[in-house]
C-alpha positions as CSV (number, residue, x, y, z in Angstrom):
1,X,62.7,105.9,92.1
2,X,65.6,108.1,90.5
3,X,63.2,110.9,91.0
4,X,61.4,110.3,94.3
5,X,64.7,108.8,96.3
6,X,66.3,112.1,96.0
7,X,63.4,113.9,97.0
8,X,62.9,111.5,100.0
9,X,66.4,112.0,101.3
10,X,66.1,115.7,100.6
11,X,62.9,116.4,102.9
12,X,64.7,113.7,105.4
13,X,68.0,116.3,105.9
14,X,65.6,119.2,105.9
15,X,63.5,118.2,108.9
16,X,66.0,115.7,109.9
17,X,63.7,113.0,109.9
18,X,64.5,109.4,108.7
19,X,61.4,109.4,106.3
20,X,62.5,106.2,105.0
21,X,62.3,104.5,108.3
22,X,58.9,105.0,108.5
23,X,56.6,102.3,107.5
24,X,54.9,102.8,103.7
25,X,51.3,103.5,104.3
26,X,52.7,106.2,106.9
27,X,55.2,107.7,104.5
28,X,52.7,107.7,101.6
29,X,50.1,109.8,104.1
30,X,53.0,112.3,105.3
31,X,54.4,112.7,101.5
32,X,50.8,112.1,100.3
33,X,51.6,110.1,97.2
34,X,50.5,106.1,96.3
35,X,53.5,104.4,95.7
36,X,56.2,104.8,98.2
37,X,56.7,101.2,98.8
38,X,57.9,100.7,95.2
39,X,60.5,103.2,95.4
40,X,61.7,102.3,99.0
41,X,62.6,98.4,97.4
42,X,64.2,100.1,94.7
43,X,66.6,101.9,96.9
44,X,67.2,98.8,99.1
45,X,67.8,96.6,95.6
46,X,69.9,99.1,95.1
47,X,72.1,98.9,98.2
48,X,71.9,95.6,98.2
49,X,73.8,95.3,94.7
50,X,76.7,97.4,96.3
51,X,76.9,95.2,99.3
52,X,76.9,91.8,97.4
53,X,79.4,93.7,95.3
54,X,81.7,94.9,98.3
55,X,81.0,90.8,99.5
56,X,82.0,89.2,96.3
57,X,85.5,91.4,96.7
58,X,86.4,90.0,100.4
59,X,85.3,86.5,99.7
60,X,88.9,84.8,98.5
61,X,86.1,81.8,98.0
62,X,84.4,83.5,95.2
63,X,86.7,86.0,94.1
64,X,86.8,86.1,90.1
65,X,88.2,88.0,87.0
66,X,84.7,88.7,85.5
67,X,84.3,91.0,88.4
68,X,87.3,92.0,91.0
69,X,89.0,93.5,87.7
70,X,89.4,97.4,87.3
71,X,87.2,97.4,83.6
72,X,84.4,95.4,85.5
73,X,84.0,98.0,89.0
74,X,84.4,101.1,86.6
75,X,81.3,99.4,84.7
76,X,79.3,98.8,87.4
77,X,80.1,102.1,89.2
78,X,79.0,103.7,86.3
79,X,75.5,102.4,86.4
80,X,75.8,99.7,83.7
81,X,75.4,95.7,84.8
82,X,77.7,93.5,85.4
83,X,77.0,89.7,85.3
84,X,76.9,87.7,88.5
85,X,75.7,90.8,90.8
86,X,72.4,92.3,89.2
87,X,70.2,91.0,86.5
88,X,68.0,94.1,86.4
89,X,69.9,96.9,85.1
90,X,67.8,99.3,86.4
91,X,69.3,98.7,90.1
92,X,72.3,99.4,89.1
93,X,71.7,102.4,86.8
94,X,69.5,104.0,89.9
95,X,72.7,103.0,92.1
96,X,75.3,105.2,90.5
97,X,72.4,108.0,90.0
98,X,71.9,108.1,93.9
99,X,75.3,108.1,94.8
100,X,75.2,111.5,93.0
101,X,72.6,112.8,96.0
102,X,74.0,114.7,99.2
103,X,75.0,113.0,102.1
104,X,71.7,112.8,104.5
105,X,73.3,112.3,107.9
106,X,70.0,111.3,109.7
107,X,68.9,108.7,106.9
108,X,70.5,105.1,108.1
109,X,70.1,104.0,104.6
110,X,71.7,106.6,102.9
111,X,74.7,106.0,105.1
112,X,75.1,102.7,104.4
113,X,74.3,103.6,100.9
114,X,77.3,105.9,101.3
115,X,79.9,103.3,102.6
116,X,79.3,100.7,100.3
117,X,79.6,103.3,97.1
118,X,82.5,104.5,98.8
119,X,84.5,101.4,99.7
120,X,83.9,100.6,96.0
121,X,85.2,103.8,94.4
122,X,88.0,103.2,96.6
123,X,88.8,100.1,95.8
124,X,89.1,101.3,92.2
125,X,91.4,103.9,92.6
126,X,93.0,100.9,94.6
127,X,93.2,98.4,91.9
128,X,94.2,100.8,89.6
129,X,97.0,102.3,91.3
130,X,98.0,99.1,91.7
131,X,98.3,97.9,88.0
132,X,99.7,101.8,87.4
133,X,102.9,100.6,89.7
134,X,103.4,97.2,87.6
135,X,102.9,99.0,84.3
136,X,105.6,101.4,84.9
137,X,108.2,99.4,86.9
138,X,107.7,96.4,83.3
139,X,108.4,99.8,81.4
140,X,111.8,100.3,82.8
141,X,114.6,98.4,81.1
142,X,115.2,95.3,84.0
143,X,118.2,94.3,85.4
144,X,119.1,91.6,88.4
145,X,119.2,94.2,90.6
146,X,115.6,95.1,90.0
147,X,114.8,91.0,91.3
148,X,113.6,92.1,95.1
149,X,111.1,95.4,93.8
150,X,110.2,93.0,91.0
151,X,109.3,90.0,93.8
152,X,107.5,92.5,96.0
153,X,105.3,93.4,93.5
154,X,104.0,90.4,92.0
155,X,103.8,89.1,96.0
156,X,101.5,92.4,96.3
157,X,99.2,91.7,93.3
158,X,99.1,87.8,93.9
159,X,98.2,88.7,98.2
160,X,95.5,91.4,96.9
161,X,91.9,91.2,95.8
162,X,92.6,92.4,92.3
163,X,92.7,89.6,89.9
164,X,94.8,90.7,86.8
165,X,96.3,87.1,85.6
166,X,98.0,89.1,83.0
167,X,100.1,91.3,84.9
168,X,100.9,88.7,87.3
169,X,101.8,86.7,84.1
170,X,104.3,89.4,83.0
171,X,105.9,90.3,86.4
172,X,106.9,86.5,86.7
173,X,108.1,86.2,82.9
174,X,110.0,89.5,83.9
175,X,111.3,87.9,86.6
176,X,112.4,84.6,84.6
177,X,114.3,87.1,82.6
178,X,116.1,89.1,84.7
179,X,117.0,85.8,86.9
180,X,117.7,83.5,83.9
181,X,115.3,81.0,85.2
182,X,112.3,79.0,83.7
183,X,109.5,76.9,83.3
184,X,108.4,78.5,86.4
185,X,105.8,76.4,88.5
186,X,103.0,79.3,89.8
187,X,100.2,79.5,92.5
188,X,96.9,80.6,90.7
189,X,94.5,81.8,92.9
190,X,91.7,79.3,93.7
191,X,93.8,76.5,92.6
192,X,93.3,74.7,95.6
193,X,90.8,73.3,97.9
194,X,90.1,74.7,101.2
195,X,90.8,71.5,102.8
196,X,94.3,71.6,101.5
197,X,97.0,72.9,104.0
198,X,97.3,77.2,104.4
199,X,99.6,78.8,102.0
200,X,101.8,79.7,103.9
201,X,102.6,76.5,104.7
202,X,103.1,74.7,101.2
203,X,106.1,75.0,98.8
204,X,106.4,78.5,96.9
205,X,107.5,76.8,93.8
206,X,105.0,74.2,93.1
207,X,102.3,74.9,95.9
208,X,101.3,71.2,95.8
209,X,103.6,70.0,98.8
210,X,104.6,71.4,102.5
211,X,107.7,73.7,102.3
212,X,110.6,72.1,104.5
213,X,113.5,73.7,103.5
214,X,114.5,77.2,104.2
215,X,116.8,79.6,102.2
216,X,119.2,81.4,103.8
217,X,119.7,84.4,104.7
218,X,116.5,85.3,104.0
219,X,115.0,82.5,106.1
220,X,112.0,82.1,104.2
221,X,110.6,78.3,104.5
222,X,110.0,78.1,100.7
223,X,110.7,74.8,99.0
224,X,109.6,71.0,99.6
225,X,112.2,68.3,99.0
226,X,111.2,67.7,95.4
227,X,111.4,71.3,94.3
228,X,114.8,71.9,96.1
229,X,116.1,68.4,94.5
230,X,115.8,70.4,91.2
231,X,117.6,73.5,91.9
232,X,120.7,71.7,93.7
233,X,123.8,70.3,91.5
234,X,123.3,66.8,92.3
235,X,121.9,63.8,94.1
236,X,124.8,63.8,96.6
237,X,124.4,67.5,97.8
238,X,120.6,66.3,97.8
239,X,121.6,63.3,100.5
240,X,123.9,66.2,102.3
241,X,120.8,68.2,102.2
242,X,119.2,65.6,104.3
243,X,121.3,64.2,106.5
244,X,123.6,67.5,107.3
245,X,120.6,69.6,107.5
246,X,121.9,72.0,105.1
247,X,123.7,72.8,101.5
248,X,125.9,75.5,101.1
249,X,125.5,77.6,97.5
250,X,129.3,77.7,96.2
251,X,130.6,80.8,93.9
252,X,130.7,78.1,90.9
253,X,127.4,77.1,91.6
254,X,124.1,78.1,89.7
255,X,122.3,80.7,91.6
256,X,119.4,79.8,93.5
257,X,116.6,82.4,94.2
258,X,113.9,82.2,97.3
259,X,110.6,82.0,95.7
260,X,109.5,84.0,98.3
261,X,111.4,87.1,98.2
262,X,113.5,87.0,95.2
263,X,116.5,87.0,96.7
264,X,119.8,84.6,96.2
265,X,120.4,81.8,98.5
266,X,124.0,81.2,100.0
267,X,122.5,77.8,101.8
268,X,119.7,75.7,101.8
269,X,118.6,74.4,105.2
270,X,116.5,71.4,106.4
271,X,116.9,72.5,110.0
């Protein structure tokens, strides 16, 4: 196959002629060799593994470190096997050789071939673009006023398909510092059930319970009762919580920061 499906697509461009839509016995008479059907399932294993590939990265279902990880596409995209998309090596190996061939504009397969490789290399540059940003912005000494670019990023890793638990890990210890907060309660992706409630709509701190109150002035719905009863001074600006429909953050106070954005709270609203 690694020599025959270059060939194939090569005589395909010249007479621009999809040979490889053409059924096997007829392909084998026009190219007069035995054993065209072989090579013709390799190339569709082939695409196949990139598409089951490109399928395993969109699904938020199945999504896992042992393969949406930088070290695990550069593997696979450079013909070695990766477990839980191939068993036979081979497919893969003869994967990363074809995408090496010239386009071939009339062969449907090589342009879906072409896509798939493609949306893969560029999720790679993607991913690692990515983990470039968090790398250099945990090399710079940190400061409070770093909190917001600090919150975007780790919103940006946890919202994208890359799964890097240890950067996430060391944006939101990075963020405990610079804040002077801890024992921070964190989302882990897949943590939940799908018959749980959306995201959006549970608490930000704990992500067990439906957020109902809203910092302000960032108006971000992003605590539950119990989270927020553990961030205000006491049980009776708690009740005032409740009843007034909203605490005001005094200059004495302890600073409270929106788990969604990062940024400091002046009130804390049940309305």
């Amino acid at each position: 196959a690694k020599v025959a499906a270059p060939y194939l697509l090569s005589i395909s461009e010249k007479l621009e002629i999809d040979l490889l839509e053409l059924e096997g016995p007829h392909l084998a008479t026009v190219l007069d060799v035995a054993e065209v059907k072989d090579v013709k399932g390799v190339m569709n294993d082939a695409l196949r593994a990139l598409e089951a590939y490109r399928k395993h990265i969109e699904s938020e279902d199945e999504r896992s470190a042992s393969l949406c990880s930088t070290a695990s596409l550069s593997t696979f995209l450079s013909g070695s096997a990766v477990e839980g998309i191939v068993q036979d090596p081979s497919i893969v190996a003869t994967a990363s050789m074809l995408a090496k061939t010239s386009p071939c504009e009339c062969s449907r397969w090589r342009r879906k071939f072409g896509r798939a490789w493609s949306y893969l290399e560029k999720t790679q540059a993607r991913w690692e673009e990515l983990e470039g940003r968090v790398k250099n912005i945990l090399a710079k000494r940190m400061t409070p006023a770093h909190a917001a670019e600090l919150g975007a990023l780790l919103e940006e890793v946890e919202n994208s398909d890359l799964v890097n638990n240890e950067i996430e890990d060391a944006l939101v210890e990075e963020m405990d510092k610079v804040l002077g907060v801890s024992d921070r309660r964190r989302y882990k992706k897949g943590s939940s059930a799908s018959s749980q409630p959306a995201q959006e709509e549970l608490c930000r701190e704990c992500r067990e319970r439906l957020a109902s109150i809203r910092c302000m002035p960032c108006k971000h719905k992003s605590l539950c009762e119990a989270c927020a009863e553990q961030v205000v001074p006491g049980q009776k600006e708690m009740d005032n919580l409740r009843m007034m429909g909203f605490h005001p953050i005094g200059p004495g106070d302890s600073p409270i920061i929106c788990p969604t954005c990062y940024q400091k709270a002046s009130v804390l609203s049940s309305l």
